[in-house]
N, C-alpha and C positions, 0 to 999 in steps of 0.2 A: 492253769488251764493250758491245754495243751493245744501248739499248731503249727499249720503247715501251710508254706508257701506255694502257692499253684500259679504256673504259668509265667512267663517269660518278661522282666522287667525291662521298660527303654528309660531316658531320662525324664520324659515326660508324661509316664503314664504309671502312677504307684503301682506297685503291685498288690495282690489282694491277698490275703491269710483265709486261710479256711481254720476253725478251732470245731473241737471235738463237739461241741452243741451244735453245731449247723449242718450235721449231716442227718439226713433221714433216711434207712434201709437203701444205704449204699447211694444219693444223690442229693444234692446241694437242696438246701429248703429255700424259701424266698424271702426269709427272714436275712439268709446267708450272705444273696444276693442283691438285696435293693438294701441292705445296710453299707454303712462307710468299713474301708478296711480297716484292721489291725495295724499299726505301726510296725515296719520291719526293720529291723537291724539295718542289716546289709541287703541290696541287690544281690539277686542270684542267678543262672543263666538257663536256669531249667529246675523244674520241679522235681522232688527225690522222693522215695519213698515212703509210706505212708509208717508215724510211726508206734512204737505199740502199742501204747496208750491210746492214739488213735481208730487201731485196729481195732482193741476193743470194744470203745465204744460207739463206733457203727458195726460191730455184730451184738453188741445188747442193745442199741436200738433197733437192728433189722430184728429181731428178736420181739421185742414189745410190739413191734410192728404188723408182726404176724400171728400174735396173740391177740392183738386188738382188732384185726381185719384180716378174718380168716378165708381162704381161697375156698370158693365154693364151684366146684365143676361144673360146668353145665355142657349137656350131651350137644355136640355138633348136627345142623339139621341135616336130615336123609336129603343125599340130592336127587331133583327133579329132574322127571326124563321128560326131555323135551319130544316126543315120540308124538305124542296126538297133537302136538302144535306142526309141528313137521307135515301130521298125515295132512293136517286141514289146507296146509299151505299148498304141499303138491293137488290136492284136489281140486281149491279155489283156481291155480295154475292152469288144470287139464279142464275145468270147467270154464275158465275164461278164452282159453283157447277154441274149446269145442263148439263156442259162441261163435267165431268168426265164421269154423265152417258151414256152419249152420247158416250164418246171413250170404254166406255166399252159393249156399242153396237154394235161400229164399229169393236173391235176387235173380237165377236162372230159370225158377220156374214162375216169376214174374215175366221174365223176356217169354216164355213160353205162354205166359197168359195171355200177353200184348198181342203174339205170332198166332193165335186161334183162329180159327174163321168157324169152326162150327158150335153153332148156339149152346148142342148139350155139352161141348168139352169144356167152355169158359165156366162154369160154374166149376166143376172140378178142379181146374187148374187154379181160381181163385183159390178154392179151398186149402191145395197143398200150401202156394204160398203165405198165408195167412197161417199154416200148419208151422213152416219154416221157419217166418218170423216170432212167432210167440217163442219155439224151440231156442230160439237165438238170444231172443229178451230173457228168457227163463234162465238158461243156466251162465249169461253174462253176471244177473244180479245175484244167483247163488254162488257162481266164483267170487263173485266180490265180497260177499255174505263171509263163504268159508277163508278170505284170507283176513278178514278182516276177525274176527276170531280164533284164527291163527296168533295174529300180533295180540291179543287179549291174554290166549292160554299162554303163551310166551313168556309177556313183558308183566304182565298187570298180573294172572291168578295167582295165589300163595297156598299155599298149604292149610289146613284146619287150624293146625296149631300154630297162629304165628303167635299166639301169647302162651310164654309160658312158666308157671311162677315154680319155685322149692321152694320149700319149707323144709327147715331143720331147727332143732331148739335153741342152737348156739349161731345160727344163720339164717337166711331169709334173701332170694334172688328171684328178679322182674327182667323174664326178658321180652322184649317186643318187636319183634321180625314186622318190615315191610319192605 
């Protein structure tokens, strides 16, 4: 059996052997690794090239390897345009805004309700501000509405297909996006 010294020995710490069974498609198995090393001859000051015997047999394992777990492609998802989460946000934005001017409508044609003296203009005046105020409650809670759905289309919605299986006769692949 054939093998190869890896890595730099001190006095106190053996060095490890790698042998042509403990490699699998080109990386160390854990077999290789949680086992006691091989006995070395001599310390060495650097590991050398790998040699043929061992070439070969980590390319007839990467081989068996890829015979027995065959790569199965799966198509990359379409990316998502963040477009109507954007639109929701600017809208929630100009709606949470157009709230304040709004209460600050309502609050002047309050002063002007206060400042009335004649009987038939107080009802009208109430009326606007009462108009003002609802207009300001209104698109306060629909800004919040649209940004708060904003962060939903964003962070949280996915695609239809976040499951998606192939089938082939010699394969079979389960992907599951969230």
């Amino acid at each position: 059996m054939a093998s190869l010294l890896v890595g730099e020995t001190t006095s106190a710490v053996p060095a490890r052997a790698w042998t042509a069974d403990s490699f699998v498609a080109g990386g160390a198995s854990l077999a290789a690794l949680a086992g006691p090393a091989a006995p070395v001859a001599a310390p060495t000051a650097r590991a050398g090239p790998p040699t043929p015997l061992l070439a070969a047999a980590v390319a007839r394992d990467s081989a068996e390897a890829r015979a027995t777990f065959p790569v199965v492609s799966v198509p990359a998802p379409e990316r998502r345009s963040g477009t109507l989460a954007l639109g929701c946000a600017v809208g929630g934005l100009a709606l949470i805004g157009a709230s304040f001017a709004w209460r600050e409508l309502g609050d002047r044609r309050y002063d002007e309700y206060l400042a009335e003296t004649e009987p038939e203009r107080i009802e009208d005046r109430w009326r606007a501000t009462r108009r003002a105020d609802q207009l300001a409650n209104g698109s306060l809670i629909a800004g919040e509405a649209l940004l708060a759905g904003a962060a939903w289309l964003y962070f949280v919605h996915r695609p239809h297909d976040a499951v998606a299986v192939r089938l082939r006769p010699d394969a079979a692949a389960l992907v599951v996006r969230w």
